[in-house]
N, C-alpha and C positions, 0 to 999 in steps of 0.2 A: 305438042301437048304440054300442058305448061306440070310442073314439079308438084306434086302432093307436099311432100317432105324430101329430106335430104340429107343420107346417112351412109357415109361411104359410097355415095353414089345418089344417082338421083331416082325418085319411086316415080313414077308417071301414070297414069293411066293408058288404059291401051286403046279403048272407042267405048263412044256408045251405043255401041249395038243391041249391046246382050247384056241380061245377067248370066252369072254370078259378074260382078262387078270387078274385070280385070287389070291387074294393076304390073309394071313392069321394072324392071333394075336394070338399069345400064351402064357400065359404067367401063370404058377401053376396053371394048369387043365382048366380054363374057354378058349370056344376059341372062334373068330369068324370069317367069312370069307365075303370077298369082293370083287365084281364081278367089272371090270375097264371095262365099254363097249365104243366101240371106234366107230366111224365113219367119213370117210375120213379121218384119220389118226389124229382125234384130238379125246381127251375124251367128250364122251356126256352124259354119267351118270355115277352113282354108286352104285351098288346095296349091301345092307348090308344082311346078314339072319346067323344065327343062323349053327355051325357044329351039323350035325346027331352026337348023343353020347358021345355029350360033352354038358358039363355043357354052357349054355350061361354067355356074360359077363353083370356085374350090370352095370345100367345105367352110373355113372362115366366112368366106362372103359370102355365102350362104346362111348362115347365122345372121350377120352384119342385113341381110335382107330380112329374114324371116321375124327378128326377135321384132323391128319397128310395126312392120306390117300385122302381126299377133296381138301387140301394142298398143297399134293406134287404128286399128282396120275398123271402130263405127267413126271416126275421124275424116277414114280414109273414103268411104263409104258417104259421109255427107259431103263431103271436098268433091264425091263424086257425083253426085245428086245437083251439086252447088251448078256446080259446069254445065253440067250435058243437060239436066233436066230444067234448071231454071236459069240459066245461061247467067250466070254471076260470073264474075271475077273471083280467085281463088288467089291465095299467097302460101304461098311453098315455108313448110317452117323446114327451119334449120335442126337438125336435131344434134345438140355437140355434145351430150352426155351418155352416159352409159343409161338404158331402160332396165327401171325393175319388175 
């Protein structure tokens, strides 16, 4: 799956299967996943939870996942659309700053 973005780790997407449009953090074993739920074609939440079988991440990385994904999730959301639905090519941004 090719990188969304890249902040402490890399965001990925998970399939296109389904909505909500799921997105993942991995980064040396801990990982976690995040549901992007849409309606009318805008984000209306974001659900965090823990992968089956993987170690969860410590609360920093946690943050370190959540603040970009809150951030940049209608981003994440087209990067996601881009892929799966119109089979583009995507480029993973680097994100080297702190989000406000």
């Amino acid at each position: 799956m090719p990188a969304l973005c890249g902040h402490f780790g890399a965001i990925r997407p998970h399939t296109n299967a389904h909505e909500p449009v799921p997105v993942h953090r991995d980064r040396d074993g801990p990982e976690c996943r995040a549901e992007i739920l849409l309606g009318n074609g805008a984000v209306t939440d974001i659900r965090y939870a823990a992968v089956a079988g993987r170690a969860p991440l410590a609360p920093r990385a946690m943050q370190c996942f959540a603040g970009p994904v809150t951030a940049r999730a209608e981003e994440i959301v087209q990067k996601w659309i881009d892929f799966f639905v119109l089979n583009k090519p995507v480029r993973p941004e680097r994100i080297t700053r702190r989000l406000k």
